[in-house]
N, C-alpha and C positions, 0 to 999 in steps of 0.2 A: 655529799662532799663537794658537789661541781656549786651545791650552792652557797657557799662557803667561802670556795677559790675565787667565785667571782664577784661577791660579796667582798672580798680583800680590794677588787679591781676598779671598784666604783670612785677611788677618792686617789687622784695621781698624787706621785711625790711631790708636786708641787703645790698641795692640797685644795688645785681645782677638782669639780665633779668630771670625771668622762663621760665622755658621749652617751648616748643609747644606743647609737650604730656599734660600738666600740665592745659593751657588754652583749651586744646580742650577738656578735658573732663567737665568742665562746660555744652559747647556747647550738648554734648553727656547726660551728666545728666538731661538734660532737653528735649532730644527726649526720653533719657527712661521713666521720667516721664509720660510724653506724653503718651509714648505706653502703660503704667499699666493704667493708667485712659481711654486708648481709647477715644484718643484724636486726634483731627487733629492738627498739628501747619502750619498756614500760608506758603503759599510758600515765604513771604518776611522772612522769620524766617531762610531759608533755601540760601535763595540770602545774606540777611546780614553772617550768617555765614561764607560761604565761602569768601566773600569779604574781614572781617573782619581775616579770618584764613589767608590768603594768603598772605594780608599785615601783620600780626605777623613774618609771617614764612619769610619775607625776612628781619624783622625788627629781630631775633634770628641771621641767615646769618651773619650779619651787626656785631652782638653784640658778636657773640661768636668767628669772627675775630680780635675785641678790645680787646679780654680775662675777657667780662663781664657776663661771664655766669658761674653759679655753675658747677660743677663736677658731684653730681649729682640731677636726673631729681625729685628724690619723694622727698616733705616737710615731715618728720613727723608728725604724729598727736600730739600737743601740750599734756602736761596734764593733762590742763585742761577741753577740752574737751574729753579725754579718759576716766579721774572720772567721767565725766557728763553720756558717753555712758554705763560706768557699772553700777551706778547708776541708770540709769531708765531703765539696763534689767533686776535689782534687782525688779524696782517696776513694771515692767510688769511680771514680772514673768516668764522671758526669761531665765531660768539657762544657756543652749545650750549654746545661744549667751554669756551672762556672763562668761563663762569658754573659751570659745574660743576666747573672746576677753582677758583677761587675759593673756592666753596662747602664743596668739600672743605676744604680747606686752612682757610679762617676759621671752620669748625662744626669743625678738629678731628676729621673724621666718615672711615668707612668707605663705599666705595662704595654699597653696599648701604643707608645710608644718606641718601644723598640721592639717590636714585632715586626713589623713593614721595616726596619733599616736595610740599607742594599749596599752595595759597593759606592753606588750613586751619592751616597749620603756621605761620605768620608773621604779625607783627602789629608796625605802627610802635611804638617804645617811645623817646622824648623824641629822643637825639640815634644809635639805633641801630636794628636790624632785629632782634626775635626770632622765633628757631625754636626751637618744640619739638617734637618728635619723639612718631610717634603708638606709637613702639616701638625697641626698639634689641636688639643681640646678649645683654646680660642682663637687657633686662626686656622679656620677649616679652606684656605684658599692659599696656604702658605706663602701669603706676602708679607709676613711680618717675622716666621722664623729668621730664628738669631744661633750663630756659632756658638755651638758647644764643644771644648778642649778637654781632650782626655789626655791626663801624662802618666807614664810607667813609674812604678815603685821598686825601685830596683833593691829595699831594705826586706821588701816583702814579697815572693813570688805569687803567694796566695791570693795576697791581693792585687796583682798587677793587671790591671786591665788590658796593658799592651802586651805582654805575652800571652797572655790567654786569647782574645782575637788570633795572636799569629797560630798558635797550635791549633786553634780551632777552624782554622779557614784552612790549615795544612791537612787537619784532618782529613775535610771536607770536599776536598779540591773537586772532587769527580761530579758537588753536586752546582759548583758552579758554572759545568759544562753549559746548563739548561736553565738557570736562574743567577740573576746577580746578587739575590735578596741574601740576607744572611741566615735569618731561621724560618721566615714565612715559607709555606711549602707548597699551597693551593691556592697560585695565580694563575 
């Protein structure tokens, strides 16, 4: 069946080929699954994989000598399913996640990203929130970080990235006795 699903996933809507990074983490979401549940998966689990990886990876080869392949390797998260994930960190009671995915999403940012952001990083700006970044993946010296503006949705609480920081720094208040950071916790 997995080979199947992700046999549907080889050829995007826009009917370039996907990546090989792109199909193998299917294969990989499903041994991590595996591993949290403490699980075995069959060794045919592990023969089909590779079979099935090796012919993609000559079947990419092929396509991205045609010029049938995107540029680049990640899809974004549509958003519809981005409302859906803050939405039910809303009803699980997940704020963390809720701002951080926010965060993500309205800074445009990589995980790696907004991990290290602190108080340091943000500053009220008229009818927005900026961050700037003490560094990023090509400027490891952060001389060249650039304002990032985050503004409130006041149509959609779910997705409002400016209340969600407020609730979540209210939550939090006691942990910024001893850190300024927002969710890094081992400085």
């Amino acid at each position: 069946m997995l080979k199947v699903f992700v046999a549907t996933k080889t050829t995007k809507p826009n009917g370039k080929t996907a990546s090989f990074e792109n199909i193998r983490k299917y294969f990989d979401a499903v041994q991590w699954g595996a591993k949290e549940m403490n699980a075995l998966l069959p060794v045919s689990f592990y023969q089909a994989k590779e079979k099935f990886l090796t012919a993609f990876k000559k079947r990419v080869a092929s396509e991205k000598g045609k010029g049938n392949m995107d540029e680049n390797e990640a899809d974004p998260i549509p958003m519809d399913l981005y409302e859906l994930i803050c939405t039910w960190a809303v009803k699980e009671g997940n704020v963390m996640l809720h701002t951080w995915t926010l965060l993500q999403w309205n800074l445009m940012a990589r995980s790696v990203n907004v991990e290290p952001l602190g108080l340091h990083n943000l500053k009220v700006f008229r009818d927005s929130l900026q961050f700037l970044y003490d560094q990023n993946k090509s400027d490891q010296e952060g001389a060249k970080t650039t304002v990032k503006h985050v503004y409130a949705n006041p149509l959609n609480p779910f997705i409002c990235p400016v209340l969600s920081l407020g609730i979540y720094v209210s939550l939090n208040k006691s942990k910024f006795c001893n850190s300024e950071f927002l969710f890094k916790t081992d400085v």
